[in-house]
C-alpha positions in Angstrom: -13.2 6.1 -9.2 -9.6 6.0 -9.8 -7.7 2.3 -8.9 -5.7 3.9 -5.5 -9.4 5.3 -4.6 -10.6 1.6 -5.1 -8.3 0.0 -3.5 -7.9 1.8 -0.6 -11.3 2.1 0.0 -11.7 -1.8 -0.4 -8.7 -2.0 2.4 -10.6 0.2 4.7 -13.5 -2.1 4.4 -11.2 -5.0 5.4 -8.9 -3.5 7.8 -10.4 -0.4 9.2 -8.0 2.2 11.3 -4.7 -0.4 10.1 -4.6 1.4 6.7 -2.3 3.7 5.9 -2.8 6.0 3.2 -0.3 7.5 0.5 2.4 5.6 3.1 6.1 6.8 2.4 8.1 3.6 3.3 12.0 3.9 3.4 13.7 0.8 0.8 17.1 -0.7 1.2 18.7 1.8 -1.2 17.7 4.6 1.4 14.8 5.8 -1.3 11.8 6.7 -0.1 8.6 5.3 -1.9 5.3 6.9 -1.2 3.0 3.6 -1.9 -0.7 3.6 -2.5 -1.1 2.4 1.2 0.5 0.3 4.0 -1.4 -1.8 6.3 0.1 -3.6 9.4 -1.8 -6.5 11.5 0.4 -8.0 14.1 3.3 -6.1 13.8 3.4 -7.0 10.0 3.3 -4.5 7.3 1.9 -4.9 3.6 2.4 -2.5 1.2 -0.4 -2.1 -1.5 0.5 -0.3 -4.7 -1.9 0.4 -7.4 -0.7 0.0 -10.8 -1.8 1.2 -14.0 -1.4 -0.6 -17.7 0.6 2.5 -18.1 4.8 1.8 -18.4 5.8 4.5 -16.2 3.4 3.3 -13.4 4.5 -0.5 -14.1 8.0 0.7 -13.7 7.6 2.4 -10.6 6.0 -0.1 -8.9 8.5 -2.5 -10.0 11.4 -0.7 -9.0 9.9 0.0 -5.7 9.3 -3.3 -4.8 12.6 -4.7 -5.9 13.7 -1.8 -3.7 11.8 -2.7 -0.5 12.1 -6.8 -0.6 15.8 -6.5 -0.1 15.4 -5.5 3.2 16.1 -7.2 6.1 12.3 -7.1 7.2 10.6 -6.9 3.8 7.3 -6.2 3.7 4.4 -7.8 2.2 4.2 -6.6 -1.5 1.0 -6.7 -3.0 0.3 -5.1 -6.7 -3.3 -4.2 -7.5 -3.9 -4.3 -11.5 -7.0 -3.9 -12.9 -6.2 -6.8 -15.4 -3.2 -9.4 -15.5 -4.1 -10.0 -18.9 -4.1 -6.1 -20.6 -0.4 -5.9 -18.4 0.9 -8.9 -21.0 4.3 -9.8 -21.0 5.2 -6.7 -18.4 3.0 -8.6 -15.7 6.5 -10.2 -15.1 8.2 -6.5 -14.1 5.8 -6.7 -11.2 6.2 -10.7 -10.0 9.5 -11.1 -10.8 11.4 -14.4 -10.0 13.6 -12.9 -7.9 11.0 -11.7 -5.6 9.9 -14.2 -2.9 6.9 -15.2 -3.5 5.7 -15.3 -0.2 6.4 -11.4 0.1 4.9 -10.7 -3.5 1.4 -11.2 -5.1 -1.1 -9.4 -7.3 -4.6 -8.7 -7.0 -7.0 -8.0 -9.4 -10.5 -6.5 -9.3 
């Protein structure tokens, strides 16, 4: 099973009919950033994005969420790594210091 698969299927468990999957989510620089999924619970949405070891998926995800936490009603931004430890020192592109992190966490599985 591939890590989007798992993790959207491990956010239907949890959330049910509030998942969103394959989301496209409009980011402060007018881009829009199809995201592994999007749930919302009380009016507040979480993005989920799957991300690889791989740089260009590290990247993307990091650009993406740089993108959507400097909008006015940032979302929840959650990575989803298989390992923190096999991302090494680019585990930092993802939980950057300039990312609140109240709005920003990984998860692993």
């Amino acid at each position: 099973m591939e890590l989007t698969d798992e993790l959207n299927a491990r956010l239907r468990t949890i959330f049910g009919d509030k998942v969103e999957e394959g989301a496209n989510v409009l980011g402060a620089s007018t881009t829009m950033w199809t995201v592994s999924a999007l749930v919302t619970v009380d009016g507040l949405p979480a993005v989920f994005q799957a991300v690889s070891e791989h740089a260009n998926s590290i990247n993307r995800a990091s650009t993406a969420f740089r993108d959507l936490s400097t909008l006015e009603n940032a979302p929840k931004l959650v990575a989803f790594v298989r390992s923190k430890a096999a991302l090494g020192p680019r585990l930092g592109l993802l939980a950057p210091q300039g990312l609140s992190k109240r709005r920003s966490q990984m998860s692993t599985f």
